[in-house]
C-alpha positions, 0 to 999 in steps of 0.5 A: 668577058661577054655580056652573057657571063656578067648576067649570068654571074648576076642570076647565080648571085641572086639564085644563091640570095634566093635559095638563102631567104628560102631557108630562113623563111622555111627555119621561122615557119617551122618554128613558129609551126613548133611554138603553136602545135603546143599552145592548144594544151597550155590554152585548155590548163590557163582557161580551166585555170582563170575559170576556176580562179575567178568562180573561188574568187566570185564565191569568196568576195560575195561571202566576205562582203556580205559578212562584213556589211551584216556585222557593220549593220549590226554594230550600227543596230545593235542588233547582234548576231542577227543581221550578220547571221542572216547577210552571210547567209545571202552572200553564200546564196550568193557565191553559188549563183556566181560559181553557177553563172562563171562556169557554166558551158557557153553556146556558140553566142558566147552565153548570150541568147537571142533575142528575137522580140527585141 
């Protein structure tokens, strides 16, 4: 056995090695090629999804906390039902404003705007 076939065996050993981590590296890249091209579908439903859930959330709780501070203030005054009456109304006013400021469209600036003065 000459010094030319030991390294030959050597290169065809790591050939062999090579062309194995090749493969596994190709399986993975595919999979995880797989695993994104369904994402952009399931990202559009989750954010349609907490949006909605958080505009409910925000027109609910304005309405509910203002109701309950006009019906303590009114226990507390004795003035009933006026200034549960005029709070819960408030809070609905309220509520639309939150559902407008969650779901409306935001820029390239995330909602933000510039402010050139400051």
């Amino acid at each position: 056995m000459t010094e030319d076939d030991g390294k030959s065996s050597d290169q065809a050993a790591l050939q062999a090695r090579l062309d194995q981590l090749s493969a596994a590296i190709r399986r993975v890249e595919e999979e995880k090629f797989a695993a994104e091209s369904l994402t952009p579908e399931r990202k559009g439903f989750s954010r349609s999804m907490r949006v909605g859930l958080n505009a409910v959330s925000e027109f609910l709780g304005a309405i509910l906390v203002s109701a309950f501070v006009g019906w303590q203030a009114d226990q507390w005054l004795g003035t009933q039902p006026w200034l549960l009456v005029f709070l819960t109304g408030l809070g609905v006013a309220v509520g639309f404003y939150n559902v407008y400021r969650v779901a409306k469209p935001k820029g390239p600036l995330g909602g933000k705007t510039l402010d050139r003065d400051a």
